[in-house]
Backbone as a printed PyTorch tensor [residue, N CA C, xyz], in Angstrom:
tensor([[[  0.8530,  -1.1770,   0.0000],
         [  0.0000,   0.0000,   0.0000],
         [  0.8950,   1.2350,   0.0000]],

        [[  0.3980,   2.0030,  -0.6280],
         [  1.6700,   3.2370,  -0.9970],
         [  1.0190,   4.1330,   0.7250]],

        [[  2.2050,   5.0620,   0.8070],
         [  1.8000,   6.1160,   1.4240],
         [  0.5490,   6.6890,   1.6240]],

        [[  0.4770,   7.2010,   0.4610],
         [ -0.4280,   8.4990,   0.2160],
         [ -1.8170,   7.6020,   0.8930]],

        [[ -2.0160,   6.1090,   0.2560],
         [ -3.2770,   5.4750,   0.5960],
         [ -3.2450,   5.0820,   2.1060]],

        [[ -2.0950,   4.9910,   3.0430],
         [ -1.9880,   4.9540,   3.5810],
         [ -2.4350,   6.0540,   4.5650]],

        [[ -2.1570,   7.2350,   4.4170],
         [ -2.4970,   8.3450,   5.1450],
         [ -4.3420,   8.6990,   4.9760]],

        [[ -4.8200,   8.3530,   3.5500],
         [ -6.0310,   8.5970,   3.7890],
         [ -6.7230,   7.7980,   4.2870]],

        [[ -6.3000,   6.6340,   4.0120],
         [ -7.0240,   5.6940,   5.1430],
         [ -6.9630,   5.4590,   6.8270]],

        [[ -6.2820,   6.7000,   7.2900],
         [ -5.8110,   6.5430,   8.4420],
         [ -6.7940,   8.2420,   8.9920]],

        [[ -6.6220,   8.9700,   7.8860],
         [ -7.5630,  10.1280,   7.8480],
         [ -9.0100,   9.6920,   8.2790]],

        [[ -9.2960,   8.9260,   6.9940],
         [-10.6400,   8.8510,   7.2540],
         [-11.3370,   7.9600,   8.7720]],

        [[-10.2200,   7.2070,   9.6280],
         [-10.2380,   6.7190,  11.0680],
         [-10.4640,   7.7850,  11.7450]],

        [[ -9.1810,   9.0400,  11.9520],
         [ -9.3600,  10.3220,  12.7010],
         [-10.6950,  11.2910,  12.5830]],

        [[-11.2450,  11.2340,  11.9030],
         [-12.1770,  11.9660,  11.3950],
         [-13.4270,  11.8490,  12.4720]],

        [[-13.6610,  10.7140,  13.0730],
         [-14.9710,  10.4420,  14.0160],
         [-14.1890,  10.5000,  15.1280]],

        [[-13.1650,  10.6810,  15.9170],
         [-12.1620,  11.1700,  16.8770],
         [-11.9310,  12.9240,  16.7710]],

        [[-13.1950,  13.3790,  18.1700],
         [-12.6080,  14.6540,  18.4700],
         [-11.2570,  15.0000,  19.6480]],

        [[-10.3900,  15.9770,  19.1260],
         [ -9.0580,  16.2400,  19.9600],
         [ -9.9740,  17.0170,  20.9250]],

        [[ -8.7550,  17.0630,  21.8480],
         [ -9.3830,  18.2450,  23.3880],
         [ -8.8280,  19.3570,  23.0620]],

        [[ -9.5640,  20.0490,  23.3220],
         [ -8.7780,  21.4660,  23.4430],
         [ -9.4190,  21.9020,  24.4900]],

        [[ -7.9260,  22.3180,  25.4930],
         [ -6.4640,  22.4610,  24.8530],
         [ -6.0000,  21.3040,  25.3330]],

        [[ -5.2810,  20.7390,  23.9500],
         [ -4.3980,  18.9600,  23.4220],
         [ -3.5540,  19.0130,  24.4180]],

        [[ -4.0690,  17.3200,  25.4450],
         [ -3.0650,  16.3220,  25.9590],
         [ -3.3000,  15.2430,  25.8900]],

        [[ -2.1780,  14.3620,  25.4710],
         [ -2.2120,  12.8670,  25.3890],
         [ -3.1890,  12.4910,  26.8370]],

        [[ -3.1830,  12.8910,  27.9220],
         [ -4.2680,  12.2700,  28.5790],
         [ -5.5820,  12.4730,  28.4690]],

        [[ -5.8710,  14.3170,  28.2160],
         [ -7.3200,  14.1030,  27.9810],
         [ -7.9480,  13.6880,  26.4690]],

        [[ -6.7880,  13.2170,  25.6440],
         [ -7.3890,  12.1680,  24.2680],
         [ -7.7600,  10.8660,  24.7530]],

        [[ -6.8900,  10.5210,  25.9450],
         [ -7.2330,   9.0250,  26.5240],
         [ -8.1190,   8.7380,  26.6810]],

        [[ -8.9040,  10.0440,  27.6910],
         [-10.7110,  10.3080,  28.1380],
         [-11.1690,  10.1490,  27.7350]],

        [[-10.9550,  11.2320,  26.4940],
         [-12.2100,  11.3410,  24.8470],
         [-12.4460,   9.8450,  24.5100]],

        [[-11.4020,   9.3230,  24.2780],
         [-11.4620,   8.2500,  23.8910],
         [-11.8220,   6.9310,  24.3270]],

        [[-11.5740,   6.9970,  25.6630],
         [-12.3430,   5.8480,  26.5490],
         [-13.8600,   6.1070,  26.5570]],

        [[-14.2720,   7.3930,  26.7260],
         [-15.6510,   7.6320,  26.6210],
         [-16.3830,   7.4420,  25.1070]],

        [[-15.4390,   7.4680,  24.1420],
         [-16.0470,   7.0990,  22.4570],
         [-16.4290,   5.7900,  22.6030]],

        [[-15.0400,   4.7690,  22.9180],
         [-15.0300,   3.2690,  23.0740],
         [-15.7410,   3.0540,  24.4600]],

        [[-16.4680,   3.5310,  24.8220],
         [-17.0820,   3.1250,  26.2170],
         [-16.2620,   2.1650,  26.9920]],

        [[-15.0430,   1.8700,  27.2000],
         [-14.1460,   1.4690,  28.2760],
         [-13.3700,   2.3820,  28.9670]],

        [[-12.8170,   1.7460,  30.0640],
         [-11.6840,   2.0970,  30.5860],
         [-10.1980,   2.2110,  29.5440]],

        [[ -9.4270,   3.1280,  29.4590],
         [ -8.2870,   3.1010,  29.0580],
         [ -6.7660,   3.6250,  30.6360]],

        [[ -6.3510,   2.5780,  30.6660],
         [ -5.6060,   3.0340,  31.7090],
         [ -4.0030,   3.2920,  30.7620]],

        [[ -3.3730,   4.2150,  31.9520],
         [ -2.2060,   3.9480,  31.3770],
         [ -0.8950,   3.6020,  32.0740]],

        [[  0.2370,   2.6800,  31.8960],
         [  1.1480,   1.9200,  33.0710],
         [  2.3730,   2.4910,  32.1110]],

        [[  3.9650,   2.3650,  33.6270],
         [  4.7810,   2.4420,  33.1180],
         [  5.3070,   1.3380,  32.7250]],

        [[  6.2740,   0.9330,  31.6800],
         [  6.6610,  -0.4560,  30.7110],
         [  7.5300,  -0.6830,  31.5350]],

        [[  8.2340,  -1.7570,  31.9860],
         [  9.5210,  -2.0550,  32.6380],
         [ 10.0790,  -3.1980,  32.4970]],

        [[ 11.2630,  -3.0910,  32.2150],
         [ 12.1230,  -4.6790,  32.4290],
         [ 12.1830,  -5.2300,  30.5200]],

        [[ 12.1390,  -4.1260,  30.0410],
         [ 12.0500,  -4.2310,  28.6380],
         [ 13.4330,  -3.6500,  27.9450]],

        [[ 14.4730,  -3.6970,  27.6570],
         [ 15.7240,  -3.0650,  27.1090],
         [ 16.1520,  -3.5980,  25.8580]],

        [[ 17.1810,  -3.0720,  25.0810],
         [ 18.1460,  -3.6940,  24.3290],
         [ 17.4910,  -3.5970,  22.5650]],

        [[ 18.4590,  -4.6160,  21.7090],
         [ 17.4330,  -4.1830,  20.4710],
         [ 16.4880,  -5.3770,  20.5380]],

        [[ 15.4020,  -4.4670,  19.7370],
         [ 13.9630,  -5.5080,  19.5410],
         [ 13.3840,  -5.3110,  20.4230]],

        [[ 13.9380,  -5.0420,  21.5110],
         [ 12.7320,  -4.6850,  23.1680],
         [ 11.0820,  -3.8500,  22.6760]],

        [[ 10.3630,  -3.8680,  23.4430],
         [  9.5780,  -3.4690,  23.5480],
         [  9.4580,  -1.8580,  23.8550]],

        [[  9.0400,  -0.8720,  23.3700],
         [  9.2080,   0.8850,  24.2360],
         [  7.4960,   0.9930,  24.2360]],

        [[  6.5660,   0.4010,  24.0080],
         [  5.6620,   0.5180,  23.9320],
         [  3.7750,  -0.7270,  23.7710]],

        [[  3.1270,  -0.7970,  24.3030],
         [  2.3340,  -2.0370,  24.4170],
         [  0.6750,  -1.6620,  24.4620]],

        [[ -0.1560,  -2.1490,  23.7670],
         [ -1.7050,  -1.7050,  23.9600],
         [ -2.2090,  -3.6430,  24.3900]],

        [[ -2.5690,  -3.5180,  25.1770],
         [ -3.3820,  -4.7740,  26.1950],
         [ -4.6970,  -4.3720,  26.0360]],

        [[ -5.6650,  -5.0740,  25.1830],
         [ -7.1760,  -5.3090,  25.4080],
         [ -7.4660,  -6.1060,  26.3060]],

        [[ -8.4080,  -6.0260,  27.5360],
         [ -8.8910,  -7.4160,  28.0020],
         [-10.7780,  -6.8250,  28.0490]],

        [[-10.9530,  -7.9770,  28.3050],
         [-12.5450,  -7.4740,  28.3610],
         [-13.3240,  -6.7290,  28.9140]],

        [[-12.6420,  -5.5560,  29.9430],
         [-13.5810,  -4.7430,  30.3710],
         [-12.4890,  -3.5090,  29.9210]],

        [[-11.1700,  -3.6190,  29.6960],
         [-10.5130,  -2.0740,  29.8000],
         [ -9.5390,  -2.4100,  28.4640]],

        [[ -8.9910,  -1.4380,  28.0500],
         [ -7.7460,  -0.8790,  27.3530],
         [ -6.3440,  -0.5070,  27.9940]],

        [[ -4.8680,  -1.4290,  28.3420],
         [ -4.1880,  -1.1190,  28.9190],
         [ -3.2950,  -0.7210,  27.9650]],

        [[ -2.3990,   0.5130,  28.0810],
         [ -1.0120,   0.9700,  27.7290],
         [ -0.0840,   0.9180,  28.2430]],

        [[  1.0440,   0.4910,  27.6720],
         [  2.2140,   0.4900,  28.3130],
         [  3.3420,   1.5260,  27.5320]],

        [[  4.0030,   2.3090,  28.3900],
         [  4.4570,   2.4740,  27.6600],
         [  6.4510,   2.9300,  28.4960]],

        [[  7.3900,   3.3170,  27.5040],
         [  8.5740,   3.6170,  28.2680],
         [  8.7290,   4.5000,  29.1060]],

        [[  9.0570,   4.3300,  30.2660],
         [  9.6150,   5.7940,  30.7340],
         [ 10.8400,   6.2320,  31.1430]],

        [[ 11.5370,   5.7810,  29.9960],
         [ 13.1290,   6.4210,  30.1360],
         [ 13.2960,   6.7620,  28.5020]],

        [[ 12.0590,   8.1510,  28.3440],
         [ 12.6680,   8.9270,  27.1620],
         [ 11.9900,  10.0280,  27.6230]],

        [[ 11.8740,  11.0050,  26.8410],
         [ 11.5090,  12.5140,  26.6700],
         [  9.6430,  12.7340,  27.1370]],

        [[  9.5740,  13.3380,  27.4590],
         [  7.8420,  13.5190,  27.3070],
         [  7.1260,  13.5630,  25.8680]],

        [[  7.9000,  14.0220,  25.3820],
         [  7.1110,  13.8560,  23.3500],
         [  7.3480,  12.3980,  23.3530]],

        [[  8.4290,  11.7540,  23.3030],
         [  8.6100,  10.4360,  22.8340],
         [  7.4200,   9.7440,  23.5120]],

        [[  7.6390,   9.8510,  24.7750],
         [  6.3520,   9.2770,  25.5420],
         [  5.0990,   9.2460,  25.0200]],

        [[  4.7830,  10.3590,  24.7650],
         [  3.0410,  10.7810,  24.2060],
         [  3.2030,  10.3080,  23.0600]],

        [[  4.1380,  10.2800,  22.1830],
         [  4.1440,   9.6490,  20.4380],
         [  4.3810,   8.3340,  20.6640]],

        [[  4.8420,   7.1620,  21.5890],
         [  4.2500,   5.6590,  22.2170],
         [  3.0910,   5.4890,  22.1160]],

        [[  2.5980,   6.5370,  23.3940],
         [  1.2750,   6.6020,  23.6760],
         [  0.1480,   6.6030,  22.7490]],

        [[  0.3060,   7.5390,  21.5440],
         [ -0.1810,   8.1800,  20.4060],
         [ -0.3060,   6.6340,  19.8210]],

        [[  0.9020,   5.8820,  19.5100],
         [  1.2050,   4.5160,  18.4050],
         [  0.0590,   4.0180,  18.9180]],

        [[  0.1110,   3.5610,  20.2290],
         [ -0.9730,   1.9120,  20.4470],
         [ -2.0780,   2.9250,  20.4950]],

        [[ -2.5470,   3.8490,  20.9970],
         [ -3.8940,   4.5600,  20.3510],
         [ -4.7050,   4.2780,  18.8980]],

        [[ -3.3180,   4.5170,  18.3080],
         [ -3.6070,   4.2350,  16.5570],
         [ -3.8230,   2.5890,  16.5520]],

        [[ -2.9060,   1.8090,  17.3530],
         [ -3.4650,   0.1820,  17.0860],
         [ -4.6380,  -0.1650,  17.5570]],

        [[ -5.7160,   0.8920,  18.4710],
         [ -6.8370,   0.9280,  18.9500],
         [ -7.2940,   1.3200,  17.9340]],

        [[ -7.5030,   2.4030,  17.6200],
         [ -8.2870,   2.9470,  16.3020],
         [ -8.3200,   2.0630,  15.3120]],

        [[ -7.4800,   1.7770,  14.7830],
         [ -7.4630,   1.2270,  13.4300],
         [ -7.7200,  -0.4100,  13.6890]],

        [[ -7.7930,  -1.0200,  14.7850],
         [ -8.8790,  -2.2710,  15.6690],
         [ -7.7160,  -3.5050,  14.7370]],

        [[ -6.7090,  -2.9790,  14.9290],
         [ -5.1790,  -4.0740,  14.8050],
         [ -5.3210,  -5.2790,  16.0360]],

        [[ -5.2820,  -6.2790,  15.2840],
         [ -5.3830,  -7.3620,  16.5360],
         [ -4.3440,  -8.7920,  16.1330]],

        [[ -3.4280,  -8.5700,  16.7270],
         [ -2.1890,  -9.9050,  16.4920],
         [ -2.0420, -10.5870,  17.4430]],

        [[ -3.2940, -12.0580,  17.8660],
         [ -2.8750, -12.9980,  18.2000],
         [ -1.6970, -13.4030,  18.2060]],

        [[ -1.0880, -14.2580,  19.5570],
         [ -0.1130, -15.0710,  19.1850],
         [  1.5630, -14.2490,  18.9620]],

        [[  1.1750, -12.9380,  19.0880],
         [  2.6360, -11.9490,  19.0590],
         [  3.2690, -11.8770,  20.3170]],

        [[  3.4310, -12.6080,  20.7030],
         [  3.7400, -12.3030,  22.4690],
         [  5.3110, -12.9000,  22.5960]],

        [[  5.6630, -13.5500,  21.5410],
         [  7.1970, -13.7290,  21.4910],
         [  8.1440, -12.6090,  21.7830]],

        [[  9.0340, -12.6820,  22.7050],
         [  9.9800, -11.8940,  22.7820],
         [  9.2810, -10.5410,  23.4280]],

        [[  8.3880, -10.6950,  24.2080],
         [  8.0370,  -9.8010,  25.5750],
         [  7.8960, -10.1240,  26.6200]],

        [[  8.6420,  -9.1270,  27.5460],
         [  8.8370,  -9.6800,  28.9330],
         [  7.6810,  -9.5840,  29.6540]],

        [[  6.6350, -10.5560,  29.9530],
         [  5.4290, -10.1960,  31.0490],
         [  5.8310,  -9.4930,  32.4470]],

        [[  6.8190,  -9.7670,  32.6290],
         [  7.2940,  -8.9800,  33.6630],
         [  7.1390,  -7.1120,  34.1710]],

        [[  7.2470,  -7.0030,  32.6470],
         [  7.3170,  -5.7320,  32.0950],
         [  5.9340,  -5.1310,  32.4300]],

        [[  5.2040,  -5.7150,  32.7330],
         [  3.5490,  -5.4180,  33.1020],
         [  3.1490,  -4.9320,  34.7770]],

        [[  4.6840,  -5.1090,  35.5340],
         [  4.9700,  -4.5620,  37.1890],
         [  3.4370,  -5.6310,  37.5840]],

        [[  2.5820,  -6.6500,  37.4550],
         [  2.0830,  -7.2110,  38.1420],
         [  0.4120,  -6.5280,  38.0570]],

        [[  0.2640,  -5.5800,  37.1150],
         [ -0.7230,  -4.5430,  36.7970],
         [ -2.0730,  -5.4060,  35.9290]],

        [[ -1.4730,  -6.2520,  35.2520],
         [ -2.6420,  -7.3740,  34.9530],
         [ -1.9230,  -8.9000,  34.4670]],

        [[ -3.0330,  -9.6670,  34.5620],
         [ -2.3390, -11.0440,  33.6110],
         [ -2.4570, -10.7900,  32.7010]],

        [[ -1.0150, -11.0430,  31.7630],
         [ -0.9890, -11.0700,  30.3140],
         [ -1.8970, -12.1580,  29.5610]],

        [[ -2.6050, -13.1120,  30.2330],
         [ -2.8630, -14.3990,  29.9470],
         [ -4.7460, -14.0410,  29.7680]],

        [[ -5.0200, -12.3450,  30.2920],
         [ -6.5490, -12.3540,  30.1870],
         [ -6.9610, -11.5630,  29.0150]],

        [[ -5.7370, -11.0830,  28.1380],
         [ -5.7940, -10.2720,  27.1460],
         [ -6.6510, -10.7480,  25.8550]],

        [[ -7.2640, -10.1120,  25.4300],
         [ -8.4660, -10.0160,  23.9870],
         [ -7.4770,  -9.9550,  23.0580]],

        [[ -6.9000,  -8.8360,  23.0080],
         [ -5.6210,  -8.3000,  22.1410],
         [ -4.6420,  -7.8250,  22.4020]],

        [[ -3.2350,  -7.8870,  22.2610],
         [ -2.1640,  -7.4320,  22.7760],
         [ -1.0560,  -7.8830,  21.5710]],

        [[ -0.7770,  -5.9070,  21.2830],
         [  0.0610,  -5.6500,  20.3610],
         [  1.2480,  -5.1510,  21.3590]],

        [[  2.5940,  -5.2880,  20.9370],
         [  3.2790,  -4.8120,  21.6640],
         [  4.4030,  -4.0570,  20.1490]],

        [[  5.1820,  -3.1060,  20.4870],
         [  5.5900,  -2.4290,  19.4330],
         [  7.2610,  -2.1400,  19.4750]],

        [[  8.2790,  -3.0800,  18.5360],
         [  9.3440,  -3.1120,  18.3400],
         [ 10.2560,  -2.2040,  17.5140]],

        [[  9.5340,  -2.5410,  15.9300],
         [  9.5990,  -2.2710,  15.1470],
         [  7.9470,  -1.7530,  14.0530]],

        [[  8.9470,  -0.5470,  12.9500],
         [  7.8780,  -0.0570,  11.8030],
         [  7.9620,  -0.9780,  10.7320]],

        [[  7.5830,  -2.1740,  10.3420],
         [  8.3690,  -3.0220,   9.4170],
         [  7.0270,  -3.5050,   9.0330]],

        [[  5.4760,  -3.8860,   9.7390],
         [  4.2880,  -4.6010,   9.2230],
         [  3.4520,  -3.6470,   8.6250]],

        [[  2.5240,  -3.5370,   8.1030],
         [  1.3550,  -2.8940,   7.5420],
         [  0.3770,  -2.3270,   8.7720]],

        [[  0.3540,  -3.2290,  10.1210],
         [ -0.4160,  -2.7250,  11.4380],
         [  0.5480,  -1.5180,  11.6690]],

        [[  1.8580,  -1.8060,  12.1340],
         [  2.8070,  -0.7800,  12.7760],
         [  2.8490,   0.2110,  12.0210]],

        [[  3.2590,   0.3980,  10.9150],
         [  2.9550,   1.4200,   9.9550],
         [  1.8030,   2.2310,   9.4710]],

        [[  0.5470,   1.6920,  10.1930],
         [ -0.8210,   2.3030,  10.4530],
         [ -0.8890,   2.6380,  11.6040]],

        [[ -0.1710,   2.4530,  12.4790],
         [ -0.5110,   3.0800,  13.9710],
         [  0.3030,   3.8410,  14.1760]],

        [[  2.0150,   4.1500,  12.9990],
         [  2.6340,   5.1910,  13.2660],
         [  1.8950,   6.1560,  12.5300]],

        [[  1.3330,   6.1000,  11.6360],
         [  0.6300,   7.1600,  10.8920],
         [ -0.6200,   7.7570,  11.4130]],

        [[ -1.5940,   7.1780,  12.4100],
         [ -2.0790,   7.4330,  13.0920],
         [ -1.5380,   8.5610,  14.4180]],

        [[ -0.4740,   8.1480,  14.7060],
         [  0.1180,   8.8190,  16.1920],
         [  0.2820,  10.2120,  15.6070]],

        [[  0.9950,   9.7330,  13.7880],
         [  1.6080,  11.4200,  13.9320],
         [  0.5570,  12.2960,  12.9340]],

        [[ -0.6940,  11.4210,  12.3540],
         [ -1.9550,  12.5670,  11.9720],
         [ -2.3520,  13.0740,  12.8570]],

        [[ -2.3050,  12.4240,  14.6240],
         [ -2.9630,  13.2010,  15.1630],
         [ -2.1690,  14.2770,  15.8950]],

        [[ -0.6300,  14.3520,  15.8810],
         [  0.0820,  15.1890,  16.5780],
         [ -0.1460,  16.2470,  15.2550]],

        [[ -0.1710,  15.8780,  14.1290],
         [ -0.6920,  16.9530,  13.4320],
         [ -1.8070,  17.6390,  13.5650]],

        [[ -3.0280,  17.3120,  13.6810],
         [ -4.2590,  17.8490,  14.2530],
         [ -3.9800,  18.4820,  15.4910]],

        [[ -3.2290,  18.2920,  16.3760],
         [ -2.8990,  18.9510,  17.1810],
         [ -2.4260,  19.7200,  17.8780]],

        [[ -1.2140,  20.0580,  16.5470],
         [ -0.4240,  20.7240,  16.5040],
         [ -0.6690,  22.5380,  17.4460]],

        [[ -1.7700,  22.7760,  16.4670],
         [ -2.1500,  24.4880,  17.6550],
         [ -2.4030,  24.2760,  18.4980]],

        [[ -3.1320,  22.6450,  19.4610],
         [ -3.7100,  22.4930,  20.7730],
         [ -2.3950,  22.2150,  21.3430]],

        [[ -1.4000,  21.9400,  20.9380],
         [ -0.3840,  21.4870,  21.9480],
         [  0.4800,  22.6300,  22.8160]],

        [[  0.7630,  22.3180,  23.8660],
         [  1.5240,  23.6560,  24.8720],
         [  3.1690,  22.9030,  24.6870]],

        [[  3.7830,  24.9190,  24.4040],
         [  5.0050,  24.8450,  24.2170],
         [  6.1040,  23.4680,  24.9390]],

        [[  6.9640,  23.1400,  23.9790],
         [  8.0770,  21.8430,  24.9350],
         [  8.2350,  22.6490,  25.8880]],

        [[  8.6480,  22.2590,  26.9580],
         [  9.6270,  22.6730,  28.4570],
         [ 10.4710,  22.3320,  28.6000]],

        [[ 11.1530,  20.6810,  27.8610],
         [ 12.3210,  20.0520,  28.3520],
         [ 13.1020,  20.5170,  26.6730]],

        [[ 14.6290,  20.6460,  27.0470],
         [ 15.4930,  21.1600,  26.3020],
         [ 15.5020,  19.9910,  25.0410]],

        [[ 15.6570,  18.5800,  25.5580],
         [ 15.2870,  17.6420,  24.4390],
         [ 13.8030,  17.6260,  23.5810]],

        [[ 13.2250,  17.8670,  24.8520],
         [ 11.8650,  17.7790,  23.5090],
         [ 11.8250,  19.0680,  22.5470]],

        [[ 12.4140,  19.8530,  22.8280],
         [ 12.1790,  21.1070,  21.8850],
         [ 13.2010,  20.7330,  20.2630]],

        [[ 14.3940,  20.2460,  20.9570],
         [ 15.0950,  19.7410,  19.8260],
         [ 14.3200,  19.0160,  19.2960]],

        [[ 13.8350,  17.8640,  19.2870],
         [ 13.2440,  17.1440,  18.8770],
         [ 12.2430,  17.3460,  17.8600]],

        [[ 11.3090,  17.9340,  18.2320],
         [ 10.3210,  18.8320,  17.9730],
         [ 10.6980,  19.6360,  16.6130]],

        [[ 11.9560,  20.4530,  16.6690],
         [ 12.6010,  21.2790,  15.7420],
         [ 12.6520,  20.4740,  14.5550]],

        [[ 13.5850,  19.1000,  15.1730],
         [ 14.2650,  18.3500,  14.2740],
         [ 13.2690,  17.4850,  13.3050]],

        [[ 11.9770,  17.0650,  13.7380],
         [ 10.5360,  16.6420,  13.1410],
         [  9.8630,  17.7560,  12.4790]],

        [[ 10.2280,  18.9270,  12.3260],
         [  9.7600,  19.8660,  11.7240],
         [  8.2170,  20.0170,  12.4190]],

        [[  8.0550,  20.0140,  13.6290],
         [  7.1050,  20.4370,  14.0070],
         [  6.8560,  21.3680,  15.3940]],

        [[  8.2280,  22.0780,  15.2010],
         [  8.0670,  22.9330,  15.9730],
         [  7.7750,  24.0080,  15.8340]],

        [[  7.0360,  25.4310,  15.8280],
         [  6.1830,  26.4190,  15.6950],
         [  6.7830,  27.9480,  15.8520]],

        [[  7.8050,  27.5670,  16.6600],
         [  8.7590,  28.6440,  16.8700],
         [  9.8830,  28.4990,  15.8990]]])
């Protein structure tokens, strides 16, 4: 699937998803638990390192939506994790049987991995799901772009610059 079809088909997902204003990755969580009528919680990832590790995880089980995500990067990086398995929610990505090469551990004891509906966990941009849920994360940091409040941390501003989406 080329790009371009890629992005409109990821458009036309965002489109029944209203942003908050004024834009934070948590009160999209809200919006969004209240669209999907569940719970969406969100946990820190742990015990996950090295290459291929995990920086990021969306856990369905039957009453809630769990996230996992890293917390040894930047606050943008964080919210653009956060943003990914959002998009593997939206776009209703479901990979049985992917659970190779993740540490349950990594879950601090927060649920059984074993009661999960769906559980994507996110390594690599290399499948047709991952590559729809990165395009997802960053249509909506685009939509969001005027709702979002200035970086504070010296890395995220670089960052920010360096993605060409910084405003200043």
């Amino acid at each position: 699937m080329s790009l371009r079809k890629l992005r409109n088909e990821c458009e036309g997902i965002l489109d029944g998803v209203p942003l908050p204003n004024p834009f934070s990755v948590e009160a999209l969580c809200r919006a969004i638990s209240e669209m999907r009528g569940r719970r969406l919680y969100l946990h820190v990832l742990t015990g996950q390192s090295g290459q291929g590790a995990a920086c990021g995880a969306w856990i369905a089980t039957e009453k809630a939506d769990h996230i996992f995500y890293e917390p040894q990067t930047s606050e943008y990086h964080r919210d653009h994790i956060i943003l990914h398995e959002i998009g593997h929610m939206l776009c209703g990505h479901d990979s049985p049987g992917a659970r190779g090469g993740f540490n349950p551990d990594s879950l601090n004891g927060v649920l059984d991995i074993n009661t999960a509906k769906k559980f994507l966990f996110r390594t690599d941009y290399t499948t047709r799901e991952e590559q729809g849920a990165e395009m997802v994360a960053t249509l909506i940091r685009e939509r969001a772009r005027t709702l979002l409040p200035a970086p504070t941390e010296p890395q995220d501003r670089w960052l920010r610059s360096a993605l060409g989406v910084d405003d200043a």
